[in-house]
C-alpha positions as CSV (number, residue, x, y, z in Angstrom):
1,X,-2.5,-23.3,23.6
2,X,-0.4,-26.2,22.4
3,X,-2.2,-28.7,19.9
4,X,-0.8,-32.3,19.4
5,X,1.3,-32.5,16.2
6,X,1.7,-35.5,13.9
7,X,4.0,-37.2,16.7
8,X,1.3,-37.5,19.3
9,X,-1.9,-38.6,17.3
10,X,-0.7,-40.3,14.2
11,X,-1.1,-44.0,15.5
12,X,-4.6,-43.0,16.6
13,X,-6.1,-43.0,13.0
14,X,-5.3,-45.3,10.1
15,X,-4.6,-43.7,6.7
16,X,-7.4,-43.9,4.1
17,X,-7.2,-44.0,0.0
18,X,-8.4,-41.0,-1.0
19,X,-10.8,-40.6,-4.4
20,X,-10.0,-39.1,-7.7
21,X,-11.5,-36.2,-8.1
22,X,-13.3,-33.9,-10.9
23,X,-12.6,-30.4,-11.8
24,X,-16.0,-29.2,-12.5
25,X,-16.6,-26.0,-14.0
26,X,-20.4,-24.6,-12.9
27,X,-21.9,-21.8,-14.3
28,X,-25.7,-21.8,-13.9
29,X,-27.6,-18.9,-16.4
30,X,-27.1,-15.3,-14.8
31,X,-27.4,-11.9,-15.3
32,X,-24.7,-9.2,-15.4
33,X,-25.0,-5.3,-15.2
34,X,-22.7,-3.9,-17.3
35,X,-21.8,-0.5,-16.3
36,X,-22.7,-0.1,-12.6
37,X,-21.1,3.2,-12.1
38,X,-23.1,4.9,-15.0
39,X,-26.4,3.4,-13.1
40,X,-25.3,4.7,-9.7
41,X,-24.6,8.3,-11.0
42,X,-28.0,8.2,-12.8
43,X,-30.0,6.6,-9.9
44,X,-29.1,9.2,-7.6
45,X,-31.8,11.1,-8.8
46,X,-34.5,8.8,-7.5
47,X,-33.4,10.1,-3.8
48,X,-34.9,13.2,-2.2
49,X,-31.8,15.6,-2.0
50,X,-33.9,18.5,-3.6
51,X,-34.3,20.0,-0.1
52,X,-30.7,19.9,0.6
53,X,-28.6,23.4,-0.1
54,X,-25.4,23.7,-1.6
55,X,-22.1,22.4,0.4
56,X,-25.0,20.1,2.7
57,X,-22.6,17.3,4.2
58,X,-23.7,13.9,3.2
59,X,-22.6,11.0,4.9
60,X,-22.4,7.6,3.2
61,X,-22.3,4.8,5.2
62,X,-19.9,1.6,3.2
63,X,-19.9,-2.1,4.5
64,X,-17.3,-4.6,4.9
65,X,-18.7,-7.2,2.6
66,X,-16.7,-8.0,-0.4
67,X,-19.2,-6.6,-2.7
68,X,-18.4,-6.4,-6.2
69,X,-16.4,-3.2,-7.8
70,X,-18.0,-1.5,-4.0
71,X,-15.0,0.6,-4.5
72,X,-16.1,2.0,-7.8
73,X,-19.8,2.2,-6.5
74,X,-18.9,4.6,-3.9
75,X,-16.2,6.7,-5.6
76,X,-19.9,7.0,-8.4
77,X,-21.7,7.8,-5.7
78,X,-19.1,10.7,-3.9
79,X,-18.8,12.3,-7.5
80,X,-22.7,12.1,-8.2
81,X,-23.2,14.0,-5.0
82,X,-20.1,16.1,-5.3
83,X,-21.7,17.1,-9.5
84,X,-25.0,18.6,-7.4
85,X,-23.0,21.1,-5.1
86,X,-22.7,18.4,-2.0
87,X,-20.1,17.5,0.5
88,X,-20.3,13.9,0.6
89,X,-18.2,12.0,3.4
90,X,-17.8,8.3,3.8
91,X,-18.7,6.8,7.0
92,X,-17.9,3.1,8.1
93,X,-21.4,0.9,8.3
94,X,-20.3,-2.3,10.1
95,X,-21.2,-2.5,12.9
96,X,-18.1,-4.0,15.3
97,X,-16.1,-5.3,12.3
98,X,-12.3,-4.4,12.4
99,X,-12.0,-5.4,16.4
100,X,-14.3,-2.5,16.7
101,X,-12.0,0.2,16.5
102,X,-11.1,3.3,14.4
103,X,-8.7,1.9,12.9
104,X,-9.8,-2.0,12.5
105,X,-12.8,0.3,10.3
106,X,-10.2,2.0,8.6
107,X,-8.2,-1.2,7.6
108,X,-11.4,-2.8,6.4
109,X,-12.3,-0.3,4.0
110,X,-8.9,0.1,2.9
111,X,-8.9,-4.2,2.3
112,X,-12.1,-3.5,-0.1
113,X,-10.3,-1.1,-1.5
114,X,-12.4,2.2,-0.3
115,X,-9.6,4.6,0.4
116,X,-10.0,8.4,0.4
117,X,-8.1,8.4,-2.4
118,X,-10.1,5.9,-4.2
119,X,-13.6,7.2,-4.0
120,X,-12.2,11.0,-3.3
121,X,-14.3,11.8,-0.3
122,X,-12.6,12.1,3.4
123,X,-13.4,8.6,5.8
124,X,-15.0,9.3,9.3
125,X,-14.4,6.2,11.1
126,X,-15.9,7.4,14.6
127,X,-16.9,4.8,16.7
128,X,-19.0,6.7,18.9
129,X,-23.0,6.6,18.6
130,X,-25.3,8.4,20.2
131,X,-28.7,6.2,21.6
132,X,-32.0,7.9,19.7
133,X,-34.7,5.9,21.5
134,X,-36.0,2.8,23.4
135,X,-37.9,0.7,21.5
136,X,-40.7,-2.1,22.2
137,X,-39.9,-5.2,20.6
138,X,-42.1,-8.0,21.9
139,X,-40.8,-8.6,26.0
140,X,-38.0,-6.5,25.3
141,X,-37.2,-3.1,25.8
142,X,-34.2,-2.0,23.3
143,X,-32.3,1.2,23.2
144,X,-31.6,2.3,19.1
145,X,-27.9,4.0,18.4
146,X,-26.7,5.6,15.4
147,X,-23.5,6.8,14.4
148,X,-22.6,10.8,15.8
149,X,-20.7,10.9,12.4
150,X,-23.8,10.2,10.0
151,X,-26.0,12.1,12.9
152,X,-23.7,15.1,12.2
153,X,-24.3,15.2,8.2
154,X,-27.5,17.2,6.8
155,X,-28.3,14.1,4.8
156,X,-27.1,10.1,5.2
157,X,-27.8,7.7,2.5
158,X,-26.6,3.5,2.6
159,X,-24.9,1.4,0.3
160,X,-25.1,-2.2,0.5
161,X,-25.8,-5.2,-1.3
162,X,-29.3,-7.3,-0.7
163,X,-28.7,-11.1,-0.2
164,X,-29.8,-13.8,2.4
165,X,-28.6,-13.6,5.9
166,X,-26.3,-15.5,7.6
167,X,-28.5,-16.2,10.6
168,X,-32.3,-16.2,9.7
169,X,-34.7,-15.9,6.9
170,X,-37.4,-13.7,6.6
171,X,-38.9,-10.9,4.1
172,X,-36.2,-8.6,5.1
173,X,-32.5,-10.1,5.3
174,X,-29.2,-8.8,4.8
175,X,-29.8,-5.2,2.9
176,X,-30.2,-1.3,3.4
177,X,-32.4,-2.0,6.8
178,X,-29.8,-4.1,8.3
179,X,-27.1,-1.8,7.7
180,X,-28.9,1.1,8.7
181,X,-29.9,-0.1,11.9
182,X,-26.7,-2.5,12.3
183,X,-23.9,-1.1,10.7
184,X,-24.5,2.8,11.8
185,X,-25.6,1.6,14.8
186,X,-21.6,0.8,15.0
187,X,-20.9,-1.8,18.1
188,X,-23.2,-0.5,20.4
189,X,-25.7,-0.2,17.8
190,X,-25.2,-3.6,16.8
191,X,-25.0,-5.2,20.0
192,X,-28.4,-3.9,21.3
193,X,-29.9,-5.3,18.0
194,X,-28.4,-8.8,18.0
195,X,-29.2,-9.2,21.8
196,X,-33.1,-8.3,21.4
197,X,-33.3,-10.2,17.3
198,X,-32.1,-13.4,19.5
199,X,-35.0,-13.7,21.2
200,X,-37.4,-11.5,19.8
201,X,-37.2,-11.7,15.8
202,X,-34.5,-10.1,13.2
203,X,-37.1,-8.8,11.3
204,X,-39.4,-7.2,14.4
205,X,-36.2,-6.0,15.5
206,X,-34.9,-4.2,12.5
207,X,-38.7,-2.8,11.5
208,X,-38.7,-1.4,15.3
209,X,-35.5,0.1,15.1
210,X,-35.5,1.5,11.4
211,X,-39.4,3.5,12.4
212,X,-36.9,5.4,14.9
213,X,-34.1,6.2,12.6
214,X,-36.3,7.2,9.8
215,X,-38.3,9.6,12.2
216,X,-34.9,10.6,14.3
217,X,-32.0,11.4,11.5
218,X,-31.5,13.0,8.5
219,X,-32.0,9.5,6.3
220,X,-32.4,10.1,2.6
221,X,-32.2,6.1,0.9
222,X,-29.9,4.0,-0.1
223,X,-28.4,2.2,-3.2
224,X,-29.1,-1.3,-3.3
225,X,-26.6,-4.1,-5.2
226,X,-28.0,-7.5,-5.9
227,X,-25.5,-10.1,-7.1
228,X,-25.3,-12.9,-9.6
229,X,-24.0,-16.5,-8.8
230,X,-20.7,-15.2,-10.7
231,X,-21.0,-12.5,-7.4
232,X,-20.7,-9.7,-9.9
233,X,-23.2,-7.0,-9.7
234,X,-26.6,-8.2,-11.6
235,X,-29.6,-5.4,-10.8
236,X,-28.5,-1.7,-8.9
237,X,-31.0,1.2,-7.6
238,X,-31.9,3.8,-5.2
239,X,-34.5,3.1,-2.6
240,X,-35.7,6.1,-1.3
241,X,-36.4,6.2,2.6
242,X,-39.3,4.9,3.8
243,X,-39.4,2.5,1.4
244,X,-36.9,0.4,2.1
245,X,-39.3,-2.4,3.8
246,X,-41.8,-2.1,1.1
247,X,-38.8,-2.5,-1.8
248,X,-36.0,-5.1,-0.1
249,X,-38.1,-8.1,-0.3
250,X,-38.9,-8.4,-4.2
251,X,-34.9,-7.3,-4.2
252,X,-34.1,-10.4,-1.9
253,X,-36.6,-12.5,-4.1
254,X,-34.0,-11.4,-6.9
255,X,-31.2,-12.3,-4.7
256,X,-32.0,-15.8,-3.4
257,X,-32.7,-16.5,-7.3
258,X,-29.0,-15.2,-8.1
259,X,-27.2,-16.6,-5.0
260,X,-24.1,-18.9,-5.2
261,X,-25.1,-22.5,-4.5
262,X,-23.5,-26.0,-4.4
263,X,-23.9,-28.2,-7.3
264,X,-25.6,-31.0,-5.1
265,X,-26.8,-31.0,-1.9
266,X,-25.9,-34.5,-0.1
267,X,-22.5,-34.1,0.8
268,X,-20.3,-35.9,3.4
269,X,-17.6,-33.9,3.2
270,X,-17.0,-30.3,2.5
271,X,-13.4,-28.9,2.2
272,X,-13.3,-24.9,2.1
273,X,-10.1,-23.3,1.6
274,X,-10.5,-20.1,3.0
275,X,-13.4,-18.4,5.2
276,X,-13.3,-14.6,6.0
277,X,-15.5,-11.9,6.5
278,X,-15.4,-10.7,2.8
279,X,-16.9,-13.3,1.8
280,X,-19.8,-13.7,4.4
281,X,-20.6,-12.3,7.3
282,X,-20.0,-15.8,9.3
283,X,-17.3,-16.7,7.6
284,X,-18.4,-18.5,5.1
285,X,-21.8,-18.2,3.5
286,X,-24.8,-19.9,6.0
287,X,-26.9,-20.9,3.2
288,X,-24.3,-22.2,1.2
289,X,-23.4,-24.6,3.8
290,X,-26.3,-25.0,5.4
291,X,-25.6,-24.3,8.7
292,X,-27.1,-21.0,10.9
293,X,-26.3,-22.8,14.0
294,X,-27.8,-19.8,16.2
295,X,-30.6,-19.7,18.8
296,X,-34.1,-19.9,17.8
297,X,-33.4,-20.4,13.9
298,X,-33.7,-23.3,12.8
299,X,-30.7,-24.5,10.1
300,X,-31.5,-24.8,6.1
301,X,-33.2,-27.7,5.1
302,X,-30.7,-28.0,2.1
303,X,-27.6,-28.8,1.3
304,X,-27.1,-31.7,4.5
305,X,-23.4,-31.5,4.6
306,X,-22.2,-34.1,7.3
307,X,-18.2,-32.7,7.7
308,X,-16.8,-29.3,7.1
309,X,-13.5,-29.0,7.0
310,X,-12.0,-25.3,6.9
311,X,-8.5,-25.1,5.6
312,X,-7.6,-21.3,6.7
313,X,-8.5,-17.7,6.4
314,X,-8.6,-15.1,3.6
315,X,-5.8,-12.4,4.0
316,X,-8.5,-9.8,3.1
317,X,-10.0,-10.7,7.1
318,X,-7.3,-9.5,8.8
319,X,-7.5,-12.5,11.6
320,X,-11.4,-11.9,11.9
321,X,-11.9,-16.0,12.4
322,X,-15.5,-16.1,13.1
323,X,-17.3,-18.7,11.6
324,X,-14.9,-21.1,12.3
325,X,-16.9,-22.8,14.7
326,X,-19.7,-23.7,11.4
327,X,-16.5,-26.4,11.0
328,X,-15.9,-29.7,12.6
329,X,-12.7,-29.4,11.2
330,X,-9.5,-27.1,11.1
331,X,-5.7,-27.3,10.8
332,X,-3.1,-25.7,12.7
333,X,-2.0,-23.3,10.1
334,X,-5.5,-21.6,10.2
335,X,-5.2,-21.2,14.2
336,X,-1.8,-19.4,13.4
337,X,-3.8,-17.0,11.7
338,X,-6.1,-16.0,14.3
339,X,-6.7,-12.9,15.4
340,X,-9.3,-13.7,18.8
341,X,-9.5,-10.0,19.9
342,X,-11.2,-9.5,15.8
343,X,-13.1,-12.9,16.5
344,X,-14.3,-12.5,19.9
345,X,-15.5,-8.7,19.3
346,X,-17.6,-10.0,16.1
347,X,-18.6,-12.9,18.6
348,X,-19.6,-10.9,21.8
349,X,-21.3,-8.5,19.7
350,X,-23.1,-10.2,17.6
351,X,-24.2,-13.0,20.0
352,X,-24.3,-15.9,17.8
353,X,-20.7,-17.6,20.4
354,X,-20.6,-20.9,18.3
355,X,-19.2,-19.2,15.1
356,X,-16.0,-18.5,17.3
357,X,-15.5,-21.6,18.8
358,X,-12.7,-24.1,17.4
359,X,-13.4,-27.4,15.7
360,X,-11.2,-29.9,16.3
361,X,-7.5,-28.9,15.3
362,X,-5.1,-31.2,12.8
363,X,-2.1,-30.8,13.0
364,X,-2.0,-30.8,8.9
365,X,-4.2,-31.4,5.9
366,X,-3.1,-35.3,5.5
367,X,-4.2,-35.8,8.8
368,X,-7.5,-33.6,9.0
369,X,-8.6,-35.7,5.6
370,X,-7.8,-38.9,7.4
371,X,-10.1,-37.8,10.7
372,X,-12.7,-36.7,8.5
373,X,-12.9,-40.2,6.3
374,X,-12.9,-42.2,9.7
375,X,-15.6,-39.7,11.6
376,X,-18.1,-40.3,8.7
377,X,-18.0,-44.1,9.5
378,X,-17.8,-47.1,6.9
379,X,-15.6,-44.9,4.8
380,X,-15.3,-46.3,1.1
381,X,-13.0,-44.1,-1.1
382,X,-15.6,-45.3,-4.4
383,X,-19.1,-44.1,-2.5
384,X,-17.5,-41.2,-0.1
385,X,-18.7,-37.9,-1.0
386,X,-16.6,-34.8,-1.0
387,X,-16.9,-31.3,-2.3
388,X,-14.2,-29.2,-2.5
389,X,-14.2,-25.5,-2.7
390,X,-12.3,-22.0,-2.6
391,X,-14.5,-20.5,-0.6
392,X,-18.6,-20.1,-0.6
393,X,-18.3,-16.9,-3.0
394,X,-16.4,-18.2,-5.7
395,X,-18.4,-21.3,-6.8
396,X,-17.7,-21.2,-10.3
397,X,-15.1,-23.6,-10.5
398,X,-14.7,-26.5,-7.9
399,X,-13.6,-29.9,-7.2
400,X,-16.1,-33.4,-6.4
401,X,-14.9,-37.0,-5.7
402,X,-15.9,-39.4,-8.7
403,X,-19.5,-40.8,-6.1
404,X,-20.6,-37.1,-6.7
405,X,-20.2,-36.9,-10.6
406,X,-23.1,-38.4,-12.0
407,X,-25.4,-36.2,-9.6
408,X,-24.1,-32.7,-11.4
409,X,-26.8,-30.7,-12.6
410,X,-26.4,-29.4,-16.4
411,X,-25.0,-26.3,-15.7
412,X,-21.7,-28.3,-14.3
413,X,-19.4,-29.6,-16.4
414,X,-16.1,-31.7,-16.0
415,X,-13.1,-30.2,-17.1
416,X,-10.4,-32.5,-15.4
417,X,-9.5,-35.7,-13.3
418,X,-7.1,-34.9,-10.0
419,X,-5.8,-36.9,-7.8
420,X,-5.0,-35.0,-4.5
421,X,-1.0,-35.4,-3.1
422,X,0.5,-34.1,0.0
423,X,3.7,-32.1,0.6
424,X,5.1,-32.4,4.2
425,X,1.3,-32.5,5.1
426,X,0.0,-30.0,3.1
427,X,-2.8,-30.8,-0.2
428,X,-2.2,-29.7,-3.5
429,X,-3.7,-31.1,-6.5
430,X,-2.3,-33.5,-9.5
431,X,-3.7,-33.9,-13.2
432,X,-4.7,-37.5,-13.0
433,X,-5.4,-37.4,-17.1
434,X,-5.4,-34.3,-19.2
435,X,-8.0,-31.8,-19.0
436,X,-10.3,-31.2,-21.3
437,X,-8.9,-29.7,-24.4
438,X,-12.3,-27.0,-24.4
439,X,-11.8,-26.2,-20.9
């Protein structure tokens, strides 16, 4: 697809002053867990594996969410199980991520940095599932998968982190359920689930499907991760099964209280560096930005953000664009790193088609900064209000035009003054004064 480059659409927009901006530093109160692979080892014991006998298989199903020190977590959890006479074996839990192959599994993994060699278990990255049961859910009649490589093992226990969804809200989110039913589900798992949660419920959905699995496979619990705003591991324990619906929602309580956030919450204009689907499962982080933009969910109240503009993708993503369509907003450089065969398989299988459309495509960042100033109307480089961030995970330290300043909450602090200058197109940042000497 050819897009116009400077050439053919620079006369259409008049170039705008652009405001000084803050370096703001923003670390709200939060809880840390200090040795999380001392708690996994020791947690272990909450789960029901007396029944197991020596050299029983035990497959452990691992995300592709960037989850803090997940590498460590699962190498603590192989060697716990290894220490009581097991053979633990690590099977992918996501659903149709990596294009939905073998090896698009394998490569995720490996980008998180679960290896064989780093948590010392072999990787069964089987696509195949085999369908349990058909399930009522409201109108719908759904058929529930599970993965022939976690169906094979005498026991299967989750890891995963608890945190709000990307597409709904409800007293069971993102967690040990989802991945249960979702991720070892694998593609045809997951896209029986999202097609029925579209128009049925997420949570009817996933409580239907996890009664089967409980009932149908060899399901022992789970380890469950809740983060802190600094994304680092906060709270870790075993959830035995059976009690995962009864335990996830205090844990998601926990969660939402801990989540990343934006300083403010009127924005006109977010800038994001980098999406990818280490960081979020759209992308970029729903409730950060406040934007579901899926059938019958209605978006977050807060924050109203009135532009997004998406600068390019994580290399961690491997191509996997979707969420791109949450911006109004790209550049050509992100389209370049595109993989649509990783997008559209994310896309088709989960449903939710507007996180893979394209926004409108600059040909650079001077120019997408000048569209977004003139689509906000009655631009005024004193009142405008921009937010500009790394990515929705790592909100610690982030940048806000001088209208936004005096709305920082305590926790934020200014650091420095920038003023933003361009290199063939491109954005980079200036020191407008010197920092602050504490900083």
């Amino acid at each position: 697809m050819e897009f116009p480059d400077r050439r053919d659409v620079d006369h259409l927009i008049d170039p705008q002053p652009l405001p000084e901006f803050a370096r703001v530093r923003y670390e709200p109160r939060t809880e840390r867990l200090d040795d999380p692979v001392a708690a996994t080892r020791d947690e272990l014991d909450a789960l029901d594996l007396d029944d197991l006998s020596e050299g029983a298989t035990v497959a452990i199903g691992v995300g592709s969410r960037g989850i803090d020190r997940i590498d460590e977590v699962a190498a603590a959890v192989v060697a716990g199980l290894a220490e009581r006479g097991f053979d633990p074996v690590v099977v992918p839990a996501m659903g149709s991520h990596g294009g939905a192959t073998t090896e698009g599994q394998r490569e995720v993994l490996e980008a998180l940095g679960v290896t064989e060699e780093s948590v010392g278990a072999p990787i069964d990255a089987r696509m195949a599932a085999r369908e349990l049961a058909t399930v009522s859910v409201g109108d719908a009649e759904t058929p529930v998968y599970f993965s022939e490589a976690a169906l094979e093992a005498d026991a299967v226990l989750v890891i995963n982190r608890v945190k709000a969804h990307t597409n709904f809200t409800g007293p069971i989110e993102s967690g040990l359920a989802k991945m249960t039913v979702v991720g070892l589900g694998k593609q045809r798992g997951a896209k029986s689930f999202h097609s029925t949660a579209i128009a049925e419920g997420y949570v009817e959905t996933l409580t239907a499907a996890l009664d089967v699995i409980e009932r149908e496979t060899p399901l022992v619990g789970g380890i469950a991760l809740v983060e802190n705003f600094e994304e680092e591991i906060g709270h870790l324990e075993a959830v035995p099964a059976g009690s995962f619906l009864d335990r996830e929602p205090e844990l998601l309580e926990r969660a939402y209280e801990e989540m990343p956030t934006l300083p403010v919450d009127d924005i006109d204009l977010l800038v994001i560096d980098e999406i990818g689907k280490e960081i979020s499962g759209a992308g970029m982080d729903t409730n950060v930005i406040g934007r579901y933009r899926v059938l019958n969910a209605p978006d977050p109240e807060t924050p109203a953000i009135d532009l997004i503009y998406v600068r390019g993708l994580t290399e961690a993503t491997k191509g996997n664009g979707n969420g791109i369509g949450l911006a109004d907003l790209t550049r050509r450089a992100a389209v370049d790193q595109l993989d649509m065969k990783k997008t559209y398989a994310n896309a088709l299988t989960s449903g939710s088609l507007s996180k893979s459309k394209l926004p409108v495509v600059a040909p650079d960042d001077e120019f997408a900064l000048r569209t977004g100033a003139a689509a906000l109307g009655g631009y005024d480089a004193e009142t405008v209000r921009i937010v500009w961030i790394q990515n929705t995970q790592d909100l610690g330290e982030l940048r806000v035009s001088d209208a936004v300043v005096g709305d920082l909450p305590e926790a934020a602090r200014v650091v420095g003054r920038e003023t933003v200058a361009f290199d063939d197109g491109t954005a980079g940042f200036e020191a407008a004064t010197d920092d602050d000497p504490d900083a």
